[in-house]
C-alpha positions in Angstrom: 11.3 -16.6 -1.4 12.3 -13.3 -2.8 9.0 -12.0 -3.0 8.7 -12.4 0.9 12.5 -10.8 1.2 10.7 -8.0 -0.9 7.7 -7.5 1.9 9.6 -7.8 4.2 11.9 -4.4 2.9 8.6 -2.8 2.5 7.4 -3.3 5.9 11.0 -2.3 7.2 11.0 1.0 5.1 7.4 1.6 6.2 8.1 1.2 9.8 11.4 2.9 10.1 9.8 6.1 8.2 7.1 6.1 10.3 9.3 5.6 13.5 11.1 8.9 12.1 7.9 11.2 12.0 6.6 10.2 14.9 10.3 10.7 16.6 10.9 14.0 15.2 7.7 15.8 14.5 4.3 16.6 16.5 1.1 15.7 14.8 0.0 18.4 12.2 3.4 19.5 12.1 4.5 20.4 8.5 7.8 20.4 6.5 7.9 22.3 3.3 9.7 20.3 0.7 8.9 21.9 -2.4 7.0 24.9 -1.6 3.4 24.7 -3.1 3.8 20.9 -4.0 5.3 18.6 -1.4 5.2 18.5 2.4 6.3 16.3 5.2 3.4 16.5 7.5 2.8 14.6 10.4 -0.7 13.0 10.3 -2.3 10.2 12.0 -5.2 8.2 10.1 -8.1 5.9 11.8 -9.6 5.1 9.0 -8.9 3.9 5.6 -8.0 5.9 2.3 -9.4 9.4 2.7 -10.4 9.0 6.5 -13.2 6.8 5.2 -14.3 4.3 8.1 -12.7 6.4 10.8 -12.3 4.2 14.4 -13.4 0.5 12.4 -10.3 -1.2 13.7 -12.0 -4.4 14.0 -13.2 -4.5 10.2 -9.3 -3.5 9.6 -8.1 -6.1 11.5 -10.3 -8.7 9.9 -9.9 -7.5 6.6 -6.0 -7.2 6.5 -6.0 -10.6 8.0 -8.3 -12.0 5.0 -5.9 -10.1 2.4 -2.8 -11.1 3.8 -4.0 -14.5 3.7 -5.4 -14.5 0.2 -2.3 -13.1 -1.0 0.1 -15.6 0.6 -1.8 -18.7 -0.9 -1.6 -16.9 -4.4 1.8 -16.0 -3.8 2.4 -20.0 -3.4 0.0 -20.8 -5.9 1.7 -18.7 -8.6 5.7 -19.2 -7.0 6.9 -20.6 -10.3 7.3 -18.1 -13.7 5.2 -15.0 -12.9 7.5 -12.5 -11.4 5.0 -9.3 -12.1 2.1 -10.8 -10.6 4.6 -12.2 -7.5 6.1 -8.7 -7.2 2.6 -7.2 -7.4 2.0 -9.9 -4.4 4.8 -9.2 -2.3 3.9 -5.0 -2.8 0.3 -5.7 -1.1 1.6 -7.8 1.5 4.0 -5.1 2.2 2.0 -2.1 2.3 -0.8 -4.6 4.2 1.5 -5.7 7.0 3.1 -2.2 7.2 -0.5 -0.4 8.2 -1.6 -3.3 10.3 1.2 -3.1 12.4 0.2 0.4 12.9 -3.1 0.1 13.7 -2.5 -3.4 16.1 0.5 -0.9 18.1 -1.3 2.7 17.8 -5.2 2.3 17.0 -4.2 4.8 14.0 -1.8 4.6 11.0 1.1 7.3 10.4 0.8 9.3 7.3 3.2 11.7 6.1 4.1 12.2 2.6 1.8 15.1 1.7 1.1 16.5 -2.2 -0.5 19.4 -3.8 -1.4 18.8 -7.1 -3.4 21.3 -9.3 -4.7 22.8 -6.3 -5.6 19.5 -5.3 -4.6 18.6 -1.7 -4.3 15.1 -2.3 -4.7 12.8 1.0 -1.7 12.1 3.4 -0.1 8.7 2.4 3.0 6.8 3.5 4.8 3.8 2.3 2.9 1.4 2.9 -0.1 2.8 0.5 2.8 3.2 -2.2 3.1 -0.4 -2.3 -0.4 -0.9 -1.6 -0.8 1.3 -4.9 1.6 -0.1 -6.9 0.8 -3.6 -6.2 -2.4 -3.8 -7.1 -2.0 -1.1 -10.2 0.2 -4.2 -11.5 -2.2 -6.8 -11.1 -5.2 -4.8 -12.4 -2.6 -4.4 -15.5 -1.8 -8.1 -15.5 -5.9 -8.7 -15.4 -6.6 -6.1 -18.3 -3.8 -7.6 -20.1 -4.8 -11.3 -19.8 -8.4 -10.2 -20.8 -7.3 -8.4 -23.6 -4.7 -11.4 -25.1 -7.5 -13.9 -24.4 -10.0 -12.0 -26.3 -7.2 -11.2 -29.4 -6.7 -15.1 -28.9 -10.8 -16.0 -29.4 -10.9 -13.7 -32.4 -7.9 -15.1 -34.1 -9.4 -19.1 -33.7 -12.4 -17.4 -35.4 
């Protein structure tokens, strides 16, 4: 149950952010935060990560419906003793729900955390691709791990 209570807070700090840009700043409009490093600039996205897939709402759709599913049944499959992977779980249901809502309501997600790093402008995110990120940076982590303990395992009944 906690690891929908945990979503859930995602989704709510996703929309109430976005809610915030969108009520105080015109698209394109930019905040300095740390001059040369971080911005707040109002963006709006159509597409996935980096614009890719601009206007494909339908594949969103059908695709964050598929994931969201996916993750609930391993989210009940796994309930008992593996808190990472849940947490991991609840992030991408988060950060899944959060940009679907936006797309369903707006045709376009809300982006506005913007970095510079190394001269790099990296792409406009939000919260929801935070947990997105983090979610599944932990369970390609667990993965690499489990691979890696059931090899040392093999070699050591060898």
């Amino acid at each position: 149950m906690i690891y929908y209570i945990i979503a859930l807070l995602i989704v709510a700090l996703d929309q109430i952010t976005k809610w915030m840009i969108i009520q105080t700043m015109n698209v394109h409009e930019s905040i300095e935060v740390i001059s040369g490093f971080f911005y707040i600039t109002s963006h709006r996205n159509s597409g996935a990560a980096w614009g890719m897939l601009q206007g494909q709402m339908w594949l969103f759709y059908i695709v964050t419906v598929f994931v969201v599913g996916v993750i609930v049944y391993y989210m009940r499959q796994y309930r008992n003793g593996y808190k990472l992977l849940n947490t991991g779980f609840a992030l991408i249901l988060g950060g899944a729900i959060g940009n679907f809502i936006d797309r369903v309501v707006m045709q376009e997600v809300v982006d506005f955390l913007d970095f510079t790093i190394f001269n790099y402008n990296f792409p406009i995110f939000n919260v929801a691709d935070i947990a997105l990120t983090i979610g599944v940076t932990i369970i390609i982590i667990l993965i690499l791990f489990d691979e890696w303990n059931n090899k040392r395992m093999k070699n050591d009944d060898e």
